[in-house]
C-alpha positions in Angstrom: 107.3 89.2 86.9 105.5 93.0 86.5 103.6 94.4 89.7 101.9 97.4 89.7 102.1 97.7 93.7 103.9 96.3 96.8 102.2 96.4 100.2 104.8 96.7 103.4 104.0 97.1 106.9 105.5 100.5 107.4 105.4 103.8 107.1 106.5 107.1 105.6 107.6 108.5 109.3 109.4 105.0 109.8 111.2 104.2 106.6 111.5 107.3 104.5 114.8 106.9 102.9 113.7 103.7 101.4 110.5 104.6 100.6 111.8 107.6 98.6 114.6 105.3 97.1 112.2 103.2 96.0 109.8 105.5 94.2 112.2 107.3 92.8 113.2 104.2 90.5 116.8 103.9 92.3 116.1 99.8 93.4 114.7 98.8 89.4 116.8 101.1 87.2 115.6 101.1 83.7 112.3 100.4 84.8 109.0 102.4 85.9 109.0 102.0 90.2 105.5 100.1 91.4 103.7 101.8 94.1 104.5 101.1 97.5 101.6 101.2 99.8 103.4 101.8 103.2 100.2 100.7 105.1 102.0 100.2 108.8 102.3 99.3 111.0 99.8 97.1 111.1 99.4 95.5 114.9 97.0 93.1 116.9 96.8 94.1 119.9 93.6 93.5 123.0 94.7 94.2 126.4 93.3 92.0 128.6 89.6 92.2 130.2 89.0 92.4 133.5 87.8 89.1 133.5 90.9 87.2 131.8 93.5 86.3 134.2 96.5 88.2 133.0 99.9 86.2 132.1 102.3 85.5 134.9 105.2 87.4 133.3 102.9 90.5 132.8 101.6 89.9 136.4 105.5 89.9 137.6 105.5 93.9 135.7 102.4 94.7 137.8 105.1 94.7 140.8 107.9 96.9 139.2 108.6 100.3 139.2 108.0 102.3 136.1 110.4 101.9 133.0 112.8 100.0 135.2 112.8 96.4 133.2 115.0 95.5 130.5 113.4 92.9 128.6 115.6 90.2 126.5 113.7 88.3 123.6 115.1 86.7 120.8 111.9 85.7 119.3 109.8 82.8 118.4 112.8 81.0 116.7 116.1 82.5 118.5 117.7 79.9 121.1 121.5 80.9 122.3 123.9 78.5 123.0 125.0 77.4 127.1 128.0 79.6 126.5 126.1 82.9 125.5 123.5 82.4 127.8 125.8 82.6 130.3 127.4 85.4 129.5 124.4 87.2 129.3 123.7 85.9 132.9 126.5 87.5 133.9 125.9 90.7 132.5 122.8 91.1 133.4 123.4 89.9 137.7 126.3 93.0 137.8 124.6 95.5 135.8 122.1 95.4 138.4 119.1 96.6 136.5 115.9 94.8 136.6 115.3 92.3 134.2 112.5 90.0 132.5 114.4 87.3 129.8 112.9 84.9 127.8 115.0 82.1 127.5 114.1 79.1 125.5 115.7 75.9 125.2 117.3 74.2 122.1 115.0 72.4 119.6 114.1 68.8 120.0 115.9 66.2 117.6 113.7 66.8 114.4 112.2 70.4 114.9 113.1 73.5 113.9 111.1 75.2 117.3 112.9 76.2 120.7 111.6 74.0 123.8 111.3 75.3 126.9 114.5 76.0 128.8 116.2 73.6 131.3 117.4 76.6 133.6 118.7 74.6 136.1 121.3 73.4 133.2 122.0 76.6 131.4 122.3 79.1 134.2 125.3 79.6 136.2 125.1 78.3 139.4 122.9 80.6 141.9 122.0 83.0 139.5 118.2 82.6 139.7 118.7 82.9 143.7 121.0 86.1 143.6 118.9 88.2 141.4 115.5 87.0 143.0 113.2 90.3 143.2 114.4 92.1 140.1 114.8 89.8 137.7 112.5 86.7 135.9 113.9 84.0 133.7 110.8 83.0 131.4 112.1 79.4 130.0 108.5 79.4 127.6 106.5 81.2 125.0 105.8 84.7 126.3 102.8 87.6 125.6 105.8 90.3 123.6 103.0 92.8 122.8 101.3 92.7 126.4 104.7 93.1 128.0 106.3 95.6 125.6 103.0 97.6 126.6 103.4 97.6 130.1 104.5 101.0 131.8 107.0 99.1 133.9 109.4 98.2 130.4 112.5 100.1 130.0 113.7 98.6 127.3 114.1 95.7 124.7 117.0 93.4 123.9 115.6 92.1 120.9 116.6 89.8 117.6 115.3 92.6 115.6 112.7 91.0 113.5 110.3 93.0 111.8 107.5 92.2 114.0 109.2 92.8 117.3 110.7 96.0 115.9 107.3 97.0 115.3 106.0 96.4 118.1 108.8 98.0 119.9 107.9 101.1 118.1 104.7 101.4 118.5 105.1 101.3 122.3 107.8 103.7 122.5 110.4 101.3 123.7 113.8 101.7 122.9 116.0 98.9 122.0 119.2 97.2 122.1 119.4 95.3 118.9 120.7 91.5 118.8 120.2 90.3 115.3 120.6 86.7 115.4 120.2 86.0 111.0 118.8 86.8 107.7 117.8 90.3 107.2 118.0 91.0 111.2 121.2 92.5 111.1 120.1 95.1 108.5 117.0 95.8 110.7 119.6 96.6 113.6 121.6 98.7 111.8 118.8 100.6 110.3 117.3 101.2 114.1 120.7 102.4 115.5 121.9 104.6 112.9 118.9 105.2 110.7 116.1 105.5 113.0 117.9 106.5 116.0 115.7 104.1 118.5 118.2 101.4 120.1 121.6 101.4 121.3 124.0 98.7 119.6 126.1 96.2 121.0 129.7 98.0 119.5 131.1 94.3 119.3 128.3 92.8 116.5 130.6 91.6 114.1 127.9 89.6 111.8 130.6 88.0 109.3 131.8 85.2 112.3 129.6 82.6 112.9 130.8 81.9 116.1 130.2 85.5 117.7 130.0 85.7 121.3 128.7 88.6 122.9 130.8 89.1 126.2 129.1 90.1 129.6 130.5 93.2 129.5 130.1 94.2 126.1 125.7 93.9 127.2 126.2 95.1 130.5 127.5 98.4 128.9 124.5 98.6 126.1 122.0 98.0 128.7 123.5 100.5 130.8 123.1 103.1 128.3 119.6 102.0 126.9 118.1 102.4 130.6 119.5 106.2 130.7 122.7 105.9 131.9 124.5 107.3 129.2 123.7 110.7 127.1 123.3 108.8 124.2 121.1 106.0 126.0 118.7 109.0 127.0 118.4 110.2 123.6 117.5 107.2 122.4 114.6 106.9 124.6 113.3 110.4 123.5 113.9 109.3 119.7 111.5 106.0 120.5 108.6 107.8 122.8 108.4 110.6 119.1 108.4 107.2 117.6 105.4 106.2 119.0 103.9 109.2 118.1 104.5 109.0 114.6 103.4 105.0 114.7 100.2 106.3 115.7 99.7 109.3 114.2 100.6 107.4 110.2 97.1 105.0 111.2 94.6 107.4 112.2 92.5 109.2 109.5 94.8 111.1 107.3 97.6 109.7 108.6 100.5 108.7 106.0 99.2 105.0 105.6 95.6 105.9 106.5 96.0 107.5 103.3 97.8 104.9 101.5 95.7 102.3 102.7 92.5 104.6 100.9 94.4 104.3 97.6 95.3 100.6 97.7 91.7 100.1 98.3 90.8 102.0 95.2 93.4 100.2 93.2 91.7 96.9 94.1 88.1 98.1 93.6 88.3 100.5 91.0 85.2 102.7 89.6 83.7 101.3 93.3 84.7 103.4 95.7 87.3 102.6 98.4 86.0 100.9 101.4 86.4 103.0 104.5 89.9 101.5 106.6 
């Protein structure tokens, strides 16, 4: 099938390697490149109003010191097994660093969607009671945008899906990457060694299925994403430029600002292009 464009949800400043690989005909040898329209990232995002009764978890942030959370999501699908949750458990009660996880349960017998979590089952016993005060286990859906946004985030153990990393980005929160399938592990390796923005877990071997991520091995990743480590700190400067450049590629004459104006003239030609 031909195509004269492709639309992605990201940017020069975000992706340029690819972009340029892609353009310069290197990904359809033999055949003339379509334009990419790098239009990112594209975000929906409304804090709250005075009058909407913020979320609990986002209510629990209100309480904590500035960029002192790590928070752990594995997104709307990502469910880890009673073995890996509790070695994240443990890694998390001696690293000692506050701490806001999403946990969500198995699917129900037909489904393909995470229920909310029995913690009483999949915690090691006491956990919840020892790290009282500085840490939250979420067992249900929770607001990732209006968290990642609060001042009081750190940092982001995260699946790595596109949307998350995004999101991440656009914030200026650095990450630790925890690609659970499909193109996720690409993602991770693209924000640790490409992009600079997250601190990897040195023990992600994607080729065994039955990886398990030791408490150790995330007690030392989260050590270094909340500053503890050189290389930790540089992350975070890497993701607070990140941020900048997020925001700077949508406003007017900004890299996808721009690329959104010739899209629209693509699609309504001899009509002008619709202001963004």
């Amino acid at each position: 099938m031909d195509t004269s464009g492709i639309i992605i949800n990201s940017s020069v400043e975000l992706e340029p390697g690819v972009l340029a690989a892609i353009a310069d005909g290197r990904c359809v040898p033999g055949r003339p490149a379509p334009t990419v329209y790098a239009i990112g990232p594209v975000i929906w995002f409304a804090a709250a109003t005075p009058e909407q009764q913020p979320h609990a978890c986002v209510q629990w942030f209100d309480t904590q010191p500035s960029a002192s959370v790590v928070f752990l999501c594995f997104g709307s699908n990502g469910v880890l097994d009673v073995a890996q949750v509790r070695e994240v458990a443990a890694g998390l009660e001696r690293g000692g660093h506050r701490f806001l996880w999403v946990l969500r349960g198995a699917p129900a017998a037909g489904s393909r969607h995470p229920t909310d979590a029995d913690l009483d089952t999949v915690l090691p016993t006491g956990f919840l009671t020892r790290t009282r005060g500085r840490g939250l286990v979420w067992p249900a859906w929770a607001p990732q945008k209006e968290i990642l946004a609060h001042p009081a985030v750190g940092g982001f153990v995260t699946h790595c899906g596109w949307n998350s990393i995004l999101e991440s980005l656009w914030f200026g929160v650095p990450m630790v990457p925890w690609p659970l399938y499909s193109e996720q592990h690409l993602n991770a390796f693209e924000l640790a060694r490409d992009m600079g923005v997250a601190v990897h877990l040195k023990n992600m071997d994607v080729t065994r299925a039955d990886l398990l991520v030791e408490a150790a091995e995330l007690e030392a990743a989260v050590w270094g994403l909340m500053g503890g480590t050189e290389g930790g700190r540089k992350v975070k400067e890497k993701a607070a430029d990140m941020k900048d450049a997020c925001r700077n590629a949508v406003v007017e004459g900004g890299s996808s600002y721009v690329a959104l104006r010739e899209l629209m003239r693509g699609l309504c030609p001899g009509g002008g292009a619709p202001s963004p």
